[in-house]
ZADO-642841 format. One record per residue (C-alpha): residue in one letter; x, y, z. Coordinates in Angstrom, 3 decimals. Example, Ala and Ser with C-alpha at 12.3 -4.5 7.8 and 13.67 -1.06 7.14 Angstrom:
2
+-------+----------+----------+----------+
: vexdo :        x :        y :        z :
+-------+----------+----------+----------+
:     a :   12.300 :   -4.500 :    7.800 :
:     s :   13.670 :   -1.060 :    7.140 :
+-------+----------+----------+----------+
# end
This chain:
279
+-------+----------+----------+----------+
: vexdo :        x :        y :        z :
+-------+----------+----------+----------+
:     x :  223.715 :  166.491 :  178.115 :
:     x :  226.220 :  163.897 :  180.275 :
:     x :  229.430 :  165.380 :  181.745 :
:     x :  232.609 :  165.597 :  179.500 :
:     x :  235.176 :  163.012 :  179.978 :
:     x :  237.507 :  162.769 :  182.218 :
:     x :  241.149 :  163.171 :  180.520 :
:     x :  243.587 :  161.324 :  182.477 :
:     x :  246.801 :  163.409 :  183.228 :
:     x :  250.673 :  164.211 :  184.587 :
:     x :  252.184 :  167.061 :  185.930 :
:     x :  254.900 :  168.334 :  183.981 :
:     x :  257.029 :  171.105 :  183.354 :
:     x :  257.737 :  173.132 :  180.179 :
:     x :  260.080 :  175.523 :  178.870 :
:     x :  257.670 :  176.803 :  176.963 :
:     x :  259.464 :  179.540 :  175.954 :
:     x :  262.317 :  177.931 :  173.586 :
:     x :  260.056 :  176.824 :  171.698 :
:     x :  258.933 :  177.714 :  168.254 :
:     x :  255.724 :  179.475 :  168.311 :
:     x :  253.729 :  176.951 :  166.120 :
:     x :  255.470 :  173.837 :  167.748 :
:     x :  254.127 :  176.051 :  171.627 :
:     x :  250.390 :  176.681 :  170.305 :
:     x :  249.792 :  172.985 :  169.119 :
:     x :  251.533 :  172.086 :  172.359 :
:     x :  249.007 :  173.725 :  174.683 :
:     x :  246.147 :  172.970 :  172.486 :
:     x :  246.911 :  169.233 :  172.010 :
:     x :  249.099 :  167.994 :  174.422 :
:     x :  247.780 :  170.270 :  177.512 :
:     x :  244.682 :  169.779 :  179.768 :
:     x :  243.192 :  173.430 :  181.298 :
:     x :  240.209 :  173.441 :  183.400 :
:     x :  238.511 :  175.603 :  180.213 :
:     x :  239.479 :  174.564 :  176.259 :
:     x :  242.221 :  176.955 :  175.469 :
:     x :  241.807 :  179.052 :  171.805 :
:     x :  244.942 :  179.379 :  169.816 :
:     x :  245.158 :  183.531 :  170.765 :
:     x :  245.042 :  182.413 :  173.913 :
:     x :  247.954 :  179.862 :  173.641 :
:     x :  249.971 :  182.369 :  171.835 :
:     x :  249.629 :  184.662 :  174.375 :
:     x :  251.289 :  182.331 :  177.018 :
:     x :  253.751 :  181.450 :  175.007 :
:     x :  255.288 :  184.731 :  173.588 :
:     x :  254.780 :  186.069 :  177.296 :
:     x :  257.745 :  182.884 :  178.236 :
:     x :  259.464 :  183.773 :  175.060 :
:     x :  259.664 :  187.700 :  175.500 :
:     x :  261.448 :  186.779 :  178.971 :
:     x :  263.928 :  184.190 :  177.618 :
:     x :  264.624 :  186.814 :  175.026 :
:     x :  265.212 :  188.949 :  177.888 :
:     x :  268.103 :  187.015 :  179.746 :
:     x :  271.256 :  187.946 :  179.529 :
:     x :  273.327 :  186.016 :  177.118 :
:     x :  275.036 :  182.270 :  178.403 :
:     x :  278.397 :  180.997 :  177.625 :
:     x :  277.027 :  177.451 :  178.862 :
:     x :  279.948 :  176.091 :  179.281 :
:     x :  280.939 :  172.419 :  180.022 :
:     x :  280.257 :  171.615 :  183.311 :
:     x :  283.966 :  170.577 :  185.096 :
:     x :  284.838 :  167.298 :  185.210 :
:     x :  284.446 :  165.868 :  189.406 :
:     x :  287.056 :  163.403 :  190.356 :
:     x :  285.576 :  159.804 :  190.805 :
:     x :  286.164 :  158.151 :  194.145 :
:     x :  286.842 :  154.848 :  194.589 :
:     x :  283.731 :  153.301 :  194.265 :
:     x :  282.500 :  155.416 :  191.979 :
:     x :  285.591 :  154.184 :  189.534 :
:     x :  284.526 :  150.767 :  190.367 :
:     x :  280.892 :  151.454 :  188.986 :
:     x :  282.200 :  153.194 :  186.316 :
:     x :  284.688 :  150.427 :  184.747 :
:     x :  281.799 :  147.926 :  186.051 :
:     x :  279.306 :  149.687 :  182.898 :
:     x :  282.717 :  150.686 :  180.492 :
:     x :  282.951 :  146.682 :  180.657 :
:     x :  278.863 :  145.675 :  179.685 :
:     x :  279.067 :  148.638 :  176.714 :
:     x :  282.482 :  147.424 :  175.292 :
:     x :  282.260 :  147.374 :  171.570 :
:     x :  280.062 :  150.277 :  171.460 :
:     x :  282.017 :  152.733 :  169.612 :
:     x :  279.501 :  155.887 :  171.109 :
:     x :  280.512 :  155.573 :  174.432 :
:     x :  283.774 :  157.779 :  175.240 :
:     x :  284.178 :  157.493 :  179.164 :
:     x :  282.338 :  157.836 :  182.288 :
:     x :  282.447 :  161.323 :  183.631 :
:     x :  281.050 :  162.940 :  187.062 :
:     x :  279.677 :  166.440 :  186.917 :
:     x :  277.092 :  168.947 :  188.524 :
:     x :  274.204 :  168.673 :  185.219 :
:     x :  272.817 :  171.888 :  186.509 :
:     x :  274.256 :  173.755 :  183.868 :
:     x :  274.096 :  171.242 :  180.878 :
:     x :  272.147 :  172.463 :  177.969 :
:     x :  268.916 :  170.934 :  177.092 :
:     x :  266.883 :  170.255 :  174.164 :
:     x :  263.897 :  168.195 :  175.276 :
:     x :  260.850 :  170.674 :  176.464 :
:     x :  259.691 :  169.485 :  179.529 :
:     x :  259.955 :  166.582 :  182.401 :
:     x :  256.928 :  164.556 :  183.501 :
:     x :  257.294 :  165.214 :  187.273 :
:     x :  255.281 :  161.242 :  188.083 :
:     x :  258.399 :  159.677 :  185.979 :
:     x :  261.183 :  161.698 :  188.102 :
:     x :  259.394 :  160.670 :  191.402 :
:     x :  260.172 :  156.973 :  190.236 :
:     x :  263.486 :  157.708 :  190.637 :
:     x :  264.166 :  160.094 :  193.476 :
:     x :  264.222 :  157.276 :  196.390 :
:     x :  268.018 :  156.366 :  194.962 :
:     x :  269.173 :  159.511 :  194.235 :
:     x :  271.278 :  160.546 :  197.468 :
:     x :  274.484 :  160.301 :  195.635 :
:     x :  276.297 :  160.001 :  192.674 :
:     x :  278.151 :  156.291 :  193.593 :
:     x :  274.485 :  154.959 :  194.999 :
:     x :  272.221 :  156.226 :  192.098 :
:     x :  274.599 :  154.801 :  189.159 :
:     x :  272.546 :  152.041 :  189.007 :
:     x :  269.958 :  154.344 :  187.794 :
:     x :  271.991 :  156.933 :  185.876 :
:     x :  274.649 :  154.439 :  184.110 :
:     x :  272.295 :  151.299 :  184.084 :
:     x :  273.184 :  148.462 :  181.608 :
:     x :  269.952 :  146.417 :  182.590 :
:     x :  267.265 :  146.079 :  180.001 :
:     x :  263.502 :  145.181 :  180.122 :
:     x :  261.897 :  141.893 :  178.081 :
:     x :  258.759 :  142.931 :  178.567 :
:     x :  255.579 :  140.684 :  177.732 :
:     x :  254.698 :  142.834 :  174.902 :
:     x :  250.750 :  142.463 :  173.623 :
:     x :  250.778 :  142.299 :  169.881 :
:     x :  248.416 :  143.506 :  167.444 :
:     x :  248.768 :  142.357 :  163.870 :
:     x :  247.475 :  142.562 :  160.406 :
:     x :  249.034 :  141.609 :  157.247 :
:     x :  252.191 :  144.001 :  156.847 :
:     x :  251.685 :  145.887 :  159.993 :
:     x :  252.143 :  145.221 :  163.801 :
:     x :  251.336 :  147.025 :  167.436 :
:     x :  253.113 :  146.210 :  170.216 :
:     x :  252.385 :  147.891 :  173.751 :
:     x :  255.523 :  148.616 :  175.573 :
:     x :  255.947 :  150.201 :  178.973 :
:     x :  257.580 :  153.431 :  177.421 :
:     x :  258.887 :  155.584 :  174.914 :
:     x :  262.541 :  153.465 :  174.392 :
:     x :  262.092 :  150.605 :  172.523 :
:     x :  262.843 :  149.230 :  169.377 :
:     x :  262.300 :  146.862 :  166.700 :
:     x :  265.640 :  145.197 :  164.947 :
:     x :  267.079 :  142.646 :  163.575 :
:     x :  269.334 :  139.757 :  165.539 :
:     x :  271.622 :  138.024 :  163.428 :
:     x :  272.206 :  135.441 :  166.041 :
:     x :  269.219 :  134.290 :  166.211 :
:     x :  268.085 :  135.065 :  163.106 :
:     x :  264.629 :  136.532 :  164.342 :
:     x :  263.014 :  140.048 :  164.214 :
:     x :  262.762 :  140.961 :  167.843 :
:     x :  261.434 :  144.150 :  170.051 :
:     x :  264.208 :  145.284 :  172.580 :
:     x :  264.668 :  147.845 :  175.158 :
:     x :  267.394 :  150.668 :  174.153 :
:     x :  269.852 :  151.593 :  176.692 :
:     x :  268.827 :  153.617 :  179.481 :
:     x :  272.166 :  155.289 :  180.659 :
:     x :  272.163 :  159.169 :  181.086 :
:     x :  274.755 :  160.629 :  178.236 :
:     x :  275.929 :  163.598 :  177.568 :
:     x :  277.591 :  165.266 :  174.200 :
:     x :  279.808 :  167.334 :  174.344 :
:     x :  279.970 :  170.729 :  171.546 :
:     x :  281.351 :  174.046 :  171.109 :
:     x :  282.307 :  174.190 :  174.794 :
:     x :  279.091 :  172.954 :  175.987 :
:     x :  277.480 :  169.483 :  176.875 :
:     x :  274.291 :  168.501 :  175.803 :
:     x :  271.846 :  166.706 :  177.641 :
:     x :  271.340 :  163.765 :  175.259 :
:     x :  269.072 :  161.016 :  176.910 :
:     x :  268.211 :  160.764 :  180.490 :
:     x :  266.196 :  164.249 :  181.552 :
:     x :  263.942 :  162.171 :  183.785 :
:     x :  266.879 :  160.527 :  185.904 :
:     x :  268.815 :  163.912 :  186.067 :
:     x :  266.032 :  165.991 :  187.148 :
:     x :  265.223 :  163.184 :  190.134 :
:     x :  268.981 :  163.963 :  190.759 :
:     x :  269.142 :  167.559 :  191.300 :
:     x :  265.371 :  167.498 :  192.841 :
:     x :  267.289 :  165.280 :  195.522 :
:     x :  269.688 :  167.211 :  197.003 :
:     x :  270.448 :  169.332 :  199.878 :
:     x :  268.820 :  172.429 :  199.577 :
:     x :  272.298 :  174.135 :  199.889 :
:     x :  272.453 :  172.307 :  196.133 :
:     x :  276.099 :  171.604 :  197.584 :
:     x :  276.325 :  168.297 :  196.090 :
:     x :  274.072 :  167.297 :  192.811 :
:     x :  277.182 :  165.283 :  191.530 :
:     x :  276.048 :  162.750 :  189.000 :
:     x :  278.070 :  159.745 :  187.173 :
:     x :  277.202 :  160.082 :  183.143 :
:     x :  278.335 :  158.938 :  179.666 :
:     x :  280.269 :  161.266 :  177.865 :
:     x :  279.086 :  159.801 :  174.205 :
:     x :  278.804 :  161.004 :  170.455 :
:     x :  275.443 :  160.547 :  170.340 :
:     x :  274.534 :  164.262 :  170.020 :
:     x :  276.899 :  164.572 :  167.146 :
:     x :  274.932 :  164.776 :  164.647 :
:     x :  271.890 :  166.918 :  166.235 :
:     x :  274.450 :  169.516 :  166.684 :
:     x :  275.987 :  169.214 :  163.175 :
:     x :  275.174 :  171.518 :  160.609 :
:     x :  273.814 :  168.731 :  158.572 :
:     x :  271.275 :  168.498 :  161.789 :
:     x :  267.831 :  167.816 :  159.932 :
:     x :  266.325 :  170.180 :  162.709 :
:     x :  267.744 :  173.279 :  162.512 :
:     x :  265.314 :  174.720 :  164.931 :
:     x :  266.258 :  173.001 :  167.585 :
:     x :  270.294 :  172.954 :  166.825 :
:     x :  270.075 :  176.933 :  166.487 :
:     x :  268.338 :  176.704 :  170.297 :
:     x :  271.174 :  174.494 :  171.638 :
:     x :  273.751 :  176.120 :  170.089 :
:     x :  272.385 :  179.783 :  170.550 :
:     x :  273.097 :  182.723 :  172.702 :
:     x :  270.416 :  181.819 :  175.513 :
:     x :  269.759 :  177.722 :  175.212 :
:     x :  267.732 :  176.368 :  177.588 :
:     x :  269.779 :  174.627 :  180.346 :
:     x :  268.480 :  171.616 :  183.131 :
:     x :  268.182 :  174.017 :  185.643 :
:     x :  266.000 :  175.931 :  184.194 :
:     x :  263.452 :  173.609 :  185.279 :
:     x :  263.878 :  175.022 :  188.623 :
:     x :  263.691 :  178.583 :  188.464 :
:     x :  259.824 :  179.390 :  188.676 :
:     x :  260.023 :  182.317 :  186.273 :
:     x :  261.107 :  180.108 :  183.286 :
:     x :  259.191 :  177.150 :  183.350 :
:     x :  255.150 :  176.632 :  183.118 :
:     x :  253.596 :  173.862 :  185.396 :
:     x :  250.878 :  171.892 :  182.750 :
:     x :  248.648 :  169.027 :  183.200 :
:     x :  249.835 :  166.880 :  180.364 :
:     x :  247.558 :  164.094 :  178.453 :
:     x :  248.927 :  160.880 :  180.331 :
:     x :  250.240 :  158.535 :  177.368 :
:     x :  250.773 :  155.158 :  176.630 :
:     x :  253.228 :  153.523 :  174.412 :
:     x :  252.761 :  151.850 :  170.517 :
:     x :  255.877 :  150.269 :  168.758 :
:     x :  254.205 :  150.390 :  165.670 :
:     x :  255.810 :  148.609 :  162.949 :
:     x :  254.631 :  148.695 :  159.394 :
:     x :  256.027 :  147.009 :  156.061 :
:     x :  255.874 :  148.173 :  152.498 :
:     x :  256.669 :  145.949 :  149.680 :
:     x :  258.074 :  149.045 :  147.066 :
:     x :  260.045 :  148.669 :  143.795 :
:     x :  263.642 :  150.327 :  143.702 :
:     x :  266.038 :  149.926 :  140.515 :
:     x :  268.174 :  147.652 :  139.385 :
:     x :  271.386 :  148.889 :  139.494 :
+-------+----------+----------+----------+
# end
């Protein structure tokens, strides 16, 4: 009998226990390589041993972190962004906080993806270019098609396929890659940009004296934290007595280190000719 395949993989972490106890079995079992396949009472049993300590904790007000004042060049970067997003009517300002304390709802960070970004990260004003960028890949996509259905590899997980009016073509375009923040019930939510904030506070002095970082302070959490959120799972997590904040990457009793499946990216587009009323 030949060897098993190899499975590539990336380190990662996990707050495995803020998660549902379904959505934390399927994620061991599916997503998670262990030196030995791992049964399902098995992955229970490592999650509800990270969810009996997050039950533990004391309860968090999570506040807002406090707004830093910019300096000079880091208002000049700022209005520099504010200028290439004007017209979008999500973006409020440009803030600088600590986002130690902001309230997350993604799971876990693949630690390969926040090494790509740690080289820039040795202060707020120098690592805007990574954490309020406004530049956008055109990739060479590969397409696959058939009739009524297209693949397109793309380097990652952000892109999308829309309409432009002004050219009148369907094309495939890189979303924007800023780091925003929402802000909620006295909180702020970590909406996009886990990777880039994790390099951030991985980067600092050990004293942690400075893990200042330039964001956008958007709506785009809005709705996820509405009560007309279509996941109330996670929206009761965020807005809960104990929700899961960015630092809790760092604190080794809270997070799980995993060997994740390494992943590649599909825009997969399909088409559906349907019949709808005539009203």
């Amino acid at each position: 009998m030949g060897a098993a395949p190899v499975v590539p993989t990336v380190s990662a972490k996990v707050l495995l226990g803020w998660m549902e106890r379904d959505m934390a079995v399927k994620f061991l079992k599916d997503e998670c390589v262990f030196q030995d396949p791992i049964a399902e009472e098995k992955a229970e049993f490592i999650w509800r041993e990270k969810y009996e300590r997050v039950q533990a904790l004391p309860e968090r007000l999570a506040g807002a972190p406090p707004e830093l004042p910019l300096n000079d060049k880091e208002n000049a970067v700022a209005q520099i962004f504010l200028r290439s997003m004007a017209g979008a009517a999500n973006i409020k300002r440009v803030i600088k906080i600590d986002p130690i304390g902001l309230v997350t709802y993604q799971p876990y960070v693949v630690l390969q993806q926040t090494e790509k970004y740690r080289p820039f990260a040795t202060s707020a004003a120098s690592y805007a270019a990574k954490s309020l960028t406004t530049v956008r890949q055109v990739p060479n996509v590969q397409l696959r098609y058939a009739v009524n259905a297209i693949d397109a590899a793309v380097p990652h997980g952000e892109f999308m396929f829309f309409f432009n009016p002004q050219s009148a073509k369907f094309e495939i375009q890189e979303q924007a890659r800023h780091i925003s923040v929402t802000e909620f019930q006295g909180r702020m939510l970590l909406w996009a940009g886990y990777h880039r904030s994790y390099a951030r506070i991985a980067s600092a002095k050990p004293d942690g004296s400075d893990r200042s970082l330039l964001v956008a302070l958007t709506t785009d959490g809005d709705f996820f934290v509405s009560p007309q959120s279509p996941n109330q799972g996670l929206r009761a997590m965020v807005c809960g007595r104990r929700p899961s904040l960015l630092g809790d990457f760092f604190d080794g009793d809270l997070f799980m280190a995993v060997n994740l499946k390494r992943k590649r990216w599909m825009l997969q587009i399909r088409a559906a000719c349907v019949p709808v009323d005539d009203v």
